[in-house]
C-alpha positions as CSV (number, residue, x, y, z in Angstrom):
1,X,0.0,0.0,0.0
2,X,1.2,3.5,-0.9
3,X,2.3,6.0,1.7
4,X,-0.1,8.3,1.0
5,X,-3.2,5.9,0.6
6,X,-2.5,4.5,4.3
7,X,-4.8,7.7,6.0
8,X,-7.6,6.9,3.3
9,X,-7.4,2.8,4.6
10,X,-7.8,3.5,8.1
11,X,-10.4,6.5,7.5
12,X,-12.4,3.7,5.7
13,X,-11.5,0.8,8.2
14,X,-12.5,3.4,10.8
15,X,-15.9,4.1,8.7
16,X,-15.1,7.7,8.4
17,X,-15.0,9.9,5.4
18,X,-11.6,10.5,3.7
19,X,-11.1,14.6,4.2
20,X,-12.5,16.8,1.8
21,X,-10.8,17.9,-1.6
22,X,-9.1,21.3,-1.1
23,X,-11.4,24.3,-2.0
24,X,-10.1,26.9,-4.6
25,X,-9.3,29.4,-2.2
26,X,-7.3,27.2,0.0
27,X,-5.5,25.9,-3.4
28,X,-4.3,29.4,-4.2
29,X,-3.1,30.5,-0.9
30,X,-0.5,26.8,-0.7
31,X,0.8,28.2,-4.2
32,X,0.9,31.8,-3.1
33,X,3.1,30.3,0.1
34,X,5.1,28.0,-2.7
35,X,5.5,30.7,-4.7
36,X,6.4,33.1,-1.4
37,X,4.4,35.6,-2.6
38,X,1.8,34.9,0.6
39,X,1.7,39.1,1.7
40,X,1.3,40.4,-1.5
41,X,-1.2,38.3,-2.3
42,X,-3.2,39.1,0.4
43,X,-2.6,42.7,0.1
44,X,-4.0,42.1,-3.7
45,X,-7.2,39.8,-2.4
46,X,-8.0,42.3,0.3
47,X,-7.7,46.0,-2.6
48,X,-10.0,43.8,-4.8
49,X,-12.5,43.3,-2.3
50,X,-12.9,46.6,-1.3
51,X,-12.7,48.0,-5.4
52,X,-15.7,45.2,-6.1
53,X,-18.0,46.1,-2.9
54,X,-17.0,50.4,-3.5
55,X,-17.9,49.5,-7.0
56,X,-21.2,47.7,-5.5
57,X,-21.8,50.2,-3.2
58,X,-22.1,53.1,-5.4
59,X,-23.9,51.1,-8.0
60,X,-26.8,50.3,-5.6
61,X,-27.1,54.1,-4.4
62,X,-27.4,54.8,-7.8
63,X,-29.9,52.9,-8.5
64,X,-32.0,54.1,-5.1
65,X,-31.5,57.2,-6.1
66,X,-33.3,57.1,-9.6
67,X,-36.3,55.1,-7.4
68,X,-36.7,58.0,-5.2
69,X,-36.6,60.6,-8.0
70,X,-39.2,58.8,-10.0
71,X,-41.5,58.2,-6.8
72,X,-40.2,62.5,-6.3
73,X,-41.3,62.8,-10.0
74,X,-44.8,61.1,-10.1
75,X,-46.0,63.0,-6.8
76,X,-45.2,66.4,-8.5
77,X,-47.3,65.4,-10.8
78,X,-50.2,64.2,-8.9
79,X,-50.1,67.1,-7.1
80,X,-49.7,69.5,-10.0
81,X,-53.4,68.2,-10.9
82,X,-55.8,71.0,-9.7
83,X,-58.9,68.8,-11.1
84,X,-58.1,65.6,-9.0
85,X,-61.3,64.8,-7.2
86,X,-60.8,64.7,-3.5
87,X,-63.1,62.9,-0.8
88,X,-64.4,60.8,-3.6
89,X,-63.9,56.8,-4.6
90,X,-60.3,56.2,-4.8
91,X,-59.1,52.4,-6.8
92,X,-55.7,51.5,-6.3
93,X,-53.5,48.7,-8.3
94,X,-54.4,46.2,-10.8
95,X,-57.9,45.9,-11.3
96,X,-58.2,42.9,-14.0
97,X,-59.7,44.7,-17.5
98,X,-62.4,42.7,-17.0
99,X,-63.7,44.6,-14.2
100,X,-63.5,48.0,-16.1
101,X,-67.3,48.4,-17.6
102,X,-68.0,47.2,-13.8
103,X,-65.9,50.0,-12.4
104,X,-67.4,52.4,-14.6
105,X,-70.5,51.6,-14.3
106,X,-70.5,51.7,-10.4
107,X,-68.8,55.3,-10.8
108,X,-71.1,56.9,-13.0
109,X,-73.9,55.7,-10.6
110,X,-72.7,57.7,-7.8
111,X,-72.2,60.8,-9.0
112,X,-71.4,62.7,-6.1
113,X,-68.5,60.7,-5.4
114,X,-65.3,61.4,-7.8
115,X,-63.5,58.4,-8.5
116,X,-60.0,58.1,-9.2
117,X,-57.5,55.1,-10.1
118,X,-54.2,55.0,-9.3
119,X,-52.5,52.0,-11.2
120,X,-49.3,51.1,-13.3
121,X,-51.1,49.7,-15.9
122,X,-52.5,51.2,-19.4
123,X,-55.7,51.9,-19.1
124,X,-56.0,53.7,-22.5
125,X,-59.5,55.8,-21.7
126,X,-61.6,52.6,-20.9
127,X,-62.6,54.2,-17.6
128,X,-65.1,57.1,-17.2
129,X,-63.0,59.0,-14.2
130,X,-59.5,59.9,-13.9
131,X,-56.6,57.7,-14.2
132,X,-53.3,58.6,-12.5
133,X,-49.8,56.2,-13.6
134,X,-47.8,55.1,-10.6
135,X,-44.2,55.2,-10.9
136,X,-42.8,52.3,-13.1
137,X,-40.5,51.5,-10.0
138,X,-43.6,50.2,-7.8
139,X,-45.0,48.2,-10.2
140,X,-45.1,44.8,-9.7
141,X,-42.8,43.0,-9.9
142,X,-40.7,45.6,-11.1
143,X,-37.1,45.6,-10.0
144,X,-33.7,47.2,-11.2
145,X,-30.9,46.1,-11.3
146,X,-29.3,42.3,-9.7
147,X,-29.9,40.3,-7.6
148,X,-26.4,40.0,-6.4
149,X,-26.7,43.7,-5.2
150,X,-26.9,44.4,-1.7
151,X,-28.9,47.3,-1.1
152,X,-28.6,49.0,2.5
153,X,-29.3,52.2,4.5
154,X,-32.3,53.7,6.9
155,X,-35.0,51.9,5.0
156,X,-33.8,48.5,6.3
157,X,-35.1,49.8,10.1
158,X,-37.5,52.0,8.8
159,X,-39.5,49.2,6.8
160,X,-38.9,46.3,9.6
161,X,-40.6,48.3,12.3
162,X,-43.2,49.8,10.3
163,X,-46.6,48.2,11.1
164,X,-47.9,49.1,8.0
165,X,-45.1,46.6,6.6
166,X,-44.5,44.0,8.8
167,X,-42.8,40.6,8.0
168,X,-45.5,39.0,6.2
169,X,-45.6,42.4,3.8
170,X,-41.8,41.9,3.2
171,X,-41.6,38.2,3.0
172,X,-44.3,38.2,0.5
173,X,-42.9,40.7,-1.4
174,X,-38.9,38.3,-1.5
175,X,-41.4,35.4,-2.8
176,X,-42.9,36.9,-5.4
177,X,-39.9,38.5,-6.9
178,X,-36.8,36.6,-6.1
179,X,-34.6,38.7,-8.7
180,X,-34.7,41.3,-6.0
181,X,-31.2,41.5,-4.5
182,X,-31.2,41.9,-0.7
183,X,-32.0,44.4,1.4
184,X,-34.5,45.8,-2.0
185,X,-37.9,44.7,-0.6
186,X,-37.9,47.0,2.9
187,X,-36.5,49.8,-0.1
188,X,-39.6,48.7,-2.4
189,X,-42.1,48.6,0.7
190,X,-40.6,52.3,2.1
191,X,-41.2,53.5,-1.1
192,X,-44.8,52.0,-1.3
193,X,-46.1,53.7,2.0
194,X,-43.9,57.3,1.0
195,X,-45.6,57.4,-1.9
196,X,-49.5,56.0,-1.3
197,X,-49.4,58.0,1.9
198,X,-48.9,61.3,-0.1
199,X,-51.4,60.5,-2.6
200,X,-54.0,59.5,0.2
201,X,-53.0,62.8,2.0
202,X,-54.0,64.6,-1.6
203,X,-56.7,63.0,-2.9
204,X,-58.2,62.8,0.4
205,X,-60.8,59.4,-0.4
206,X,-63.8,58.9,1.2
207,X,-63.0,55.3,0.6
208,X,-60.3,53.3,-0.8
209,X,-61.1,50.0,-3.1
210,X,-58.4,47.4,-3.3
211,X,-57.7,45.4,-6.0
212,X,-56.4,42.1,-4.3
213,X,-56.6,42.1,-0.6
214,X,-53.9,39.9,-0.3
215,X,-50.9,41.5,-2.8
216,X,-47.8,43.1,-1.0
217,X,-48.3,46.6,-2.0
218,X,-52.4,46.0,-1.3
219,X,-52.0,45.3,2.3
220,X,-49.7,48.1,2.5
221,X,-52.0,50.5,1.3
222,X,-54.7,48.8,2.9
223,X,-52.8,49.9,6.6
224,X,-51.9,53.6,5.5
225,X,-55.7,54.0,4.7
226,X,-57.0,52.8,8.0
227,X,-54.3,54.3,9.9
228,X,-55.4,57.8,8.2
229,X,-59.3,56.8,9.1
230,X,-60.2,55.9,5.6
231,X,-62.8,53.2,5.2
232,X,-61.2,50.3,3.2
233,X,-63.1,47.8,1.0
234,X,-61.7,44.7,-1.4
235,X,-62.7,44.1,-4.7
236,X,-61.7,40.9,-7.3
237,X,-62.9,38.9,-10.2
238,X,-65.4,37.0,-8.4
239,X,-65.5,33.0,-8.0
240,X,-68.1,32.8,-11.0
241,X,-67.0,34.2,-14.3
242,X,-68.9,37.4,-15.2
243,X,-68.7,38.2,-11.6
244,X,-66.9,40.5,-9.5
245,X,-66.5,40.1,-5.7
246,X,-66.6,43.5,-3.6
247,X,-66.4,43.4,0.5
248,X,-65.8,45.5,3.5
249,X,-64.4,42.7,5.6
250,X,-62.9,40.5,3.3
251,X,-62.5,38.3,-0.4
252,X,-62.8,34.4,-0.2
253,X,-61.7,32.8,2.6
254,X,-61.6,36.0,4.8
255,X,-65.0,37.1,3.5
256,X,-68.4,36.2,6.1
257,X,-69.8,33.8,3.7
258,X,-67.0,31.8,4.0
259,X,-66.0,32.1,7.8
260,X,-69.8,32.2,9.0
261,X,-71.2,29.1,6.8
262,X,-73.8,28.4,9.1
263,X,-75.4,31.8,8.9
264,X,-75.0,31.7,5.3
265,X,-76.7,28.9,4.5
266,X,-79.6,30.7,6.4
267,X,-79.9,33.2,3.9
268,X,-83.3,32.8,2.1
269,X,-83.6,32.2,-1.7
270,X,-86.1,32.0,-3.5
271,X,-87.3,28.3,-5.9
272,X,-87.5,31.2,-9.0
273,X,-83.6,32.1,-8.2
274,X,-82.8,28.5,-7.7
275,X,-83.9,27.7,-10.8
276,X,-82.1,30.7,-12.5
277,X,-79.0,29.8,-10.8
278,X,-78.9,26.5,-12.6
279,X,-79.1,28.2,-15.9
280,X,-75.9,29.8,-15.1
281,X,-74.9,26.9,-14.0
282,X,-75.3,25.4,-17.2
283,X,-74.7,28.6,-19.1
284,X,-71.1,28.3,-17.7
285,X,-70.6,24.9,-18.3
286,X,-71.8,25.2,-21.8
287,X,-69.9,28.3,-22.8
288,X,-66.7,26.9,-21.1
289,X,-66.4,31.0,-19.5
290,X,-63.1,31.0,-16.9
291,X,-61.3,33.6,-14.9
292,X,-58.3,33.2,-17.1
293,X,-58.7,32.8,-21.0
294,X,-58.7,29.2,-22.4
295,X,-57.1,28.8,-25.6
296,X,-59.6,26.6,-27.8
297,X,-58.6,23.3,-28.9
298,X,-55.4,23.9,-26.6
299,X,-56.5,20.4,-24.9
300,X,-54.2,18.2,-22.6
301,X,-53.0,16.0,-24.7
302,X,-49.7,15.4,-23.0
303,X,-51.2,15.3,-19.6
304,X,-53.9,12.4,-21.2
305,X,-51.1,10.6,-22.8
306,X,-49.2,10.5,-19.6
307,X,-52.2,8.4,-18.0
308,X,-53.0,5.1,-16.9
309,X,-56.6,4.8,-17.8
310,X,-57.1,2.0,-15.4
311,X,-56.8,4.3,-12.1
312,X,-58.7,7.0,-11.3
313,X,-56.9,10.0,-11.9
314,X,-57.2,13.3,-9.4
315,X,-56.1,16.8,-10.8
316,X,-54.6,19.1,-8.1
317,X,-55.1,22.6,-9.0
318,X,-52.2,25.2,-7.2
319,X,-52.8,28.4,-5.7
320,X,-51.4,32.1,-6.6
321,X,-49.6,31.0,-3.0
322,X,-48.4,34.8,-1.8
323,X,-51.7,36.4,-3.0
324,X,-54.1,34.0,-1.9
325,X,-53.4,34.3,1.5
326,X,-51.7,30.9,2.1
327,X,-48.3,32.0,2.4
328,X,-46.0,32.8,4.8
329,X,-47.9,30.4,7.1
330,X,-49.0,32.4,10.1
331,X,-51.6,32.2,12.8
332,X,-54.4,34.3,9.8
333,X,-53.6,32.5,7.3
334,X,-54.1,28.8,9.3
335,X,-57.5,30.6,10.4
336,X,-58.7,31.9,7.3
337,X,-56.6,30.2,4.1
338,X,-55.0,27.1,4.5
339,X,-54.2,25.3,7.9
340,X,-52.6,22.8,6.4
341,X,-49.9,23.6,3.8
342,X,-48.2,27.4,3.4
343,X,-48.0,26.4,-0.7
344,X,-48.9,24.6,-3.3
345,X,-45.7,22.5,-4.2
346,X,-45.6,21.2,-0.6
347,X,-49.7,19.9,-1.0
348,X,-48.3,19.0,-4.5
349,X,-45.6,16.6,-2.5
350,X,-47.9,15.0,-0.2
351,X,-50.5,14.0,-2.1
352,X,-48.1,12.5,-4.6
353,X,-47.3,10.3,-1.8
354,X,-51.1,9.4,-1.6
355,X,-51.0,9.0,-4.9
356,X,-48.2,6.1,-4.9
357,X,-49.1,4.5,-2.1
358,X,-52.8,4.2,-3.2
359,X,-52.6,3.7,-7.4
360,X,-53.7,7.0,-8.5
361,X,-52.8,9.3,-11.5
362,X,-52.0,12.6,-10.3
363,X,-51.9,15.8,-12.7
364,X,-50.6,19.0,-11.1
365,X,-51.8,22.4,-12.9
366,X,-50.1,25.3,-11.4
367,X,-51.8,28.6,-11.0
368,X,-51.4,30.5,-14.3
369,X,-49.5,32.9,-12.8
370,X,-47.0,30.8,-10.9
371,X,-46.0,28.5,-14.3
372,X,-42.4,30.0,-14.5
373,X,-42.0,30.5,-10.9
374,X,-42.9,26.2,-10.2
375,X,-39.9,24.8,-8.0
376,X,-38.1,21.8,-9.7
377,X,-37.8,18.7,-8.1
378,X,-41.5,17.0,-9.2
379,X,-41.7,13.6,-8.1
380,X,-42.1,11.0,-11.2
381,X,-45.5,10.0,-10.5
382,X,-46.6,13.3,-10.7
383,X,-48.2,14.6,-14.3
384,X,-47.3,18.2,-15.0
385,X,-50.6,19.7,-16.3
386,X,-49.0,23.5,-16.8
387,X,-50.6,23.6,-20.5
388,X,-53.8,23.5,-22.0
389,X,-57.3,24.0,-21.5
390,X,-57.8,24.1,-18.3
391,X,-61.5,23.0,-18.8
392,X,-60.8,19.7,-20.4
393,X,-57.9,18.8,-17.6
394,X,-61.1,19.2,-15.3
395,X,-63.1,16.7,-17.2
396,X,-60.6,14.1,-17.9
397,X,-60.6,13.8,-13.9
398,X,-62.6,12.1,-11.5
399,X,-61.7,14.1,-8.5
400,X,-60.4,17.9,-8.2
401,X,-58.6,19.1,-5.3
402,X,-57.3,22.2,-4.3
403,X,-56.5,24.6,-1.3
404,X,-58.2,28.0,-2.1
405,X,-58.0,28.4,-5.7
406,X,-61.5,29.0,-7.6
407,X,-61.0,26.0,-9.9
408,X,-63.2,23.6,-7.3
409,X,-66.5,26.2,-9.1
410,X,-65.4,24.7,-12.2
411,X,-65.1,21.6,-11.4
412,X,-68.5,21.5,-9.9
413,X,-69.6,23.3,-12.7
414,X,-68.5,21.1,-14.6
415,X,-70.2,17.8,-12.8
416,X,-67.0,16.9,-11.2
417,X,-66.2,16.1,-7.7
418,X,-64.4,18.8,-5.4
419,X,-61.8,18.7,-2.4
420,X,-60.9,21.3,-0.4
421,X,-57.6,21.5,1.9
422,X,-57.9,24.8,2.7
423,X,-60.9,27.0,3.6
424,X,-63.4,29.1,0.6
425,X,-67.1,30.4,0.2
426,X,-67.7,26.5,-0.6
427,X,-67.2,25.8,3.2
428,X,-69.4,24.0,5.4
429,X,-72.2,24.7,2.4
430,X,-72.5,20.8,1.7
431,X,-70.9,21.6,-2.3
432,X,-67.9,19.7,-1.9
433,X,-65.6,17.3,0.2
434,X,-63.3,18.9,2.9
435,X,-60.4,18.0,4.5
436,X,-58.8,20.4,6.9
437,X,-55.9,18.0,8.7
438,X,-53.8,15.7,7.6
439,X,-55.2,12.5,8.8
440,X,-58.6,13.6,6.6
441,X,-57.0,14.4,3.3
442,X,-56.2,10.5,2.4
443,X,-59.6,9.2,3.3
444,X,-61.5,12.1,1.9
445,X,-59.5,11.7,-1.4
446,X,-61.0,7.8,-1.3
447,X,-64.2,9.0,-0.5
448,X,-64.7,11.3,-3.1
449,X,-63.1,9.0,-5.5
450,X,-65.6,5.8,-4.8
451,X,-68.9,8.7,-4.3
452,X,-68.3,11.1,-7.4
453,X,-69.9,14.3,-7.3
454,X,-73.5,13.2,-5.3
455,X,-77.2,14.7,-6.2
456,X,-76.7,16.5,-2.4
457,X,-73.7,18.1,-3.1
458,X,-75.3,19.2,-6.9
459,X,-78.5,20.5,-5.4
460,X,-76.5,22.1,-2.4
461,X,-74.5,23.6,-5.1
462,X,-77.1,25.4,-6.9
463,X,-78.7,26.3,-3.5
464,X,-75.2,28.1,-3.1
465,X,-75.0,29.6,-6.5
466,X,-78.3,31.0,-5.7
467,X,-76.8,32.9,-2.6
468,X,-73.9,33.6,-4.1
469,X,-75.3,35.9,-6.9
470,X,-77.9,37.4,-4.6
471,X,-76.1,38.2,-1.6
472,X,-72.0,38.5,-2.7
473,X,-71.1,38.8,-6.3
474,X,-72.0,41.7,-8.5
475,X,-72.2,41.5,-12.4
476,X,-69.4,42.7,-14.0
477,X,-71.4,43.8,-16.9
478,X,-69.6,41.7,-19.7
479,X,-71.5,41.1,-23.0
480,X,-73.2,37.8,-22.5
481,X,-76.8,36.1,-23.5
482,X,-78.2,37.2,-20.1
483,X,-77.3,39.1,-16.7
484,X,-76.7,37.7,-13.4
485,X,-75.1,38.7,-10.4
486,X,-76.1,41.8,-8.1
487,X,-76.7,45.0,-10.6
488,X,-74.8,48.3,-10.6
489,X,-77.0,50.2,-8.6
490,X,-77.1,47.8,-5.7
491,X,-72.9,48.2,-5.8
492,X,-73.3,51.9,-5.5
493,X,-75.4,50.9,-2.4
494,X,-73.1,49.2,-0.8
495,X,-70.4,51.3,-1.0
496,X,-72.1,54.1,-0.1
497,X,-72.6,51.8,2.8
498,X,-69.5,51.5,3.8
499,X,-68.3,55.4,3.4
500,X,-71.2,56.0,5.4
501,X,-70.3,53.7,8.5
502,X,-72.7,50.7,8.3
503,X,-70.1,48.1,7.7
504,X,-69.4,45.4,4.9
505,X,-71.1,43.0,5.2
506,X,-73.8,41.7,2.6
């Protein structure tokens, strides 16, 4: 045995490792010592590293300094503005196009109220009130230069003991954009409150309608309205398509319907609005109508030629995790999201477990927004469904589950079973199956499986269809064969509402 091999034998007889190869750094300062040029080479490391992080240093002030001066720039001209409407309706931040004829319509029926939108997005004139641009640097997901900066200075403190930030703010804000380099969300989110405080101080709202209760800068602007005394109400696209949700307290899972399901199910309906609530039913069946646009003829077909058509196969449909509420995991979102799992890919990895253990196809469909953001590292019995309609994935599959995500409507839409981990306006209403801890999910998975989608759960369905367009969802006035939904004027009522003191509630 070689001299040198003798420390590897008796590492191994020993049943140790052998010691780890020598790093790069560790190679270049034995050759510097060989070479006896250790102190100059140090000298050399240590004037590099301080060129690269002066270099560093002054590029990331740099590019602070042209945030601030386009925040400095769009508040000069806000304020330049002697016609913005004050103690009126203001919208902030990106209401979905779909919502506009809504919006407008809503507006023009409370004419004493001037309504204003503050958004980054092009509106191009499709609104009947004033539209101001928020600087590009606090649009979403909008973020200059790299992610290898470090960005530091009095925003760091500022940001992390603000309470209109908070940790949740900022950690939603490093999951959503990851290219941001460190230190750049508290800059973003000090930015966010210096410049929606001055345009709240300005335009002086009555109220203040957020798109998206749930989206970084939202909740921001949320807090600097109610810290100011400014009633604050939520608006989205609403779980039926052609629909638009609008609450005081809160969308979805926050929202009374869903966290008072016994008194909802109390709510009277009529047999006439029964019956019209399955004709939208089959309306949205028939018409194929989503929240997201389906490409025709886009079907699954790698997804269907993935399965075995001898098990039953369960589609798993993902959340928008950071603006649904699910993520991070905290004692709210447990209460009123998701008690189980703080995202998708982790509820992905367990039931792919299930799946394994009990002879299942599963098929994954991300949320559409989250496709390019998916973590790798699938496991190989899992069928990525990223693609295609997202109709037909729903009726190639005998069970649908999901945590908050909307898709369970159209899968009962649709005549297809639903699950639900986490907690919706479905829950407790007798629609769909529930499981909300881990020892339910695998037997409420075989349940569903062996029942299919039952003549309760269809009827209960329609019973809370009925509700739903009565009580919670307004029409958002898109061109279809007929209307449903709560009507324009009965929005303007409920706003007024709200400015006025009585609450959100439907």
């Amino acid at each position: 045995m070689q001299e040198d091999s003798l420390p590897m034998a008796i590492a191994s007889a020993q049943g140790d490792r052998p010691p780890p190869k020598r790093g790069a750094k560790e190679a270049c300062r034995l050759a510097a010592e060989r070479l006896h040029v250790g102190p100059q080479a140090r000298h050399a490391w240590a004037q590099a590293r301080r060129l690269y992080y002066s270099v560093a240093r002054s590029e990331s002030n740099r590019v602070l300094d042209g945030v601030r001066a386009q925040v400095d720039e769009g508040l000069e001209r806000l304020g330049a503005d002697e016609l913005a409407p004050r103690r009126g309706v203001l919208l902030v931040e990106g209401m979905h196009p779909d919502a506009y004829r809504a919006v407008s319509a809503i507006s023009n029926a409370m004419p004493d109220c001037g309504w204003a939108y503050l958004t980054t997005r092009e509106v191009q004139d499709r609104l009947g009130f004033p539209v101001y641009p928020v600087p590009h640097p606090l649009e979403r997901g909008r973020c200059p230069g790299s992610a290898a900066f470090t960005y530091g200075g009095a925003f760091l403190r500022q940001a992390r003991s603000d309470g209109r930030v908070g940790g949740v703010v900022l950690e939603r804000i490093r999951k959503s954009y990851p290219r941001m380099g460190r230190g750049y969300p508290e800059f973003f989110a000090c930015e966010v409150v210096r410049y929606y405080e001055c345009a709240l101080r300005r335009l002086a709202p009555r109220l203040v309608l957020v798109w998206n209760q749930h989206q970084a800068k939202g909740c921001i602007i949320g807090a600097i309205a109610r810290g100011m005394g400014i009633p604050v109400a939520y608006m989205e696209s609403g779980e039926y398509p052609g629909t638009v949700a609008i609450d005081g307290v809160g969308l979805f899972g926050g929202s009374r319907a869903a966290r008072e399901p016994g008194w909802f199910a109390t709510l009277p309906v009529t047999d006439g609005e029964a019956r019209r609530a399955e004709g939208v039913i089959a309306y949205l069946r028939r018409s194929g109508a989503n929240r997201y646009p389906q490409a025709l003829g886009a079907g699954p077909a790698d997804a269907l030629a993935r399965l075995d058509r001898g098990r039953p196969t369960v589609l798993f449909a993902g959340d928008f995790d950071v603006e649904n509420g699910i993520y991070p995991m905290t004692g709210d979102s447990r209460e009123l999201y998701s008690p189980l799992f703080d995202s998708s890919h982790r509820a992905m990895l367990s039931l792919a477990v299930l799946a394994g253990e009990n002879g299942w196809n599963l098929a994954y469909r991300p949320h559409p927004l989250t496709t390019r953001y998916e973590p790798a590292g699938r496991p190989e019995n899992v069928i990525f469904a990223g693609e295609g309609n997202v109709n037909e994935l729903v009726d190639m599959a005998d069970l649908v589950v999901v945590i908050t995500t909307s898709l369970a409507y159209t899968a009962l839409i649709r005549g297809k079973p639903a699950l639900t981990l986490g907690y919706t306006t479905l829950r407790g209403k007798g629609c769909a199956y529930e499981a909300f801890t881990m020892d339910a999910v695998e037997p409420a998975v075989r349940e569903a499986l062996g029942r299919g989608l039952t003549e309760g759960q269809r009827q209960a369905f329609v019973r809370h269809t009925a509700r739903m367009l009565r009580y919670c969802l307004f029409d958002n006035q898109s061109d279809r064969p007929f209307r449903y939904g709560r009507s324009v004027e009965e929005a303007a009522q409920y706003l007024r509402g709200i400015i006025e003191g009585e609450g959100g509630r439907p």
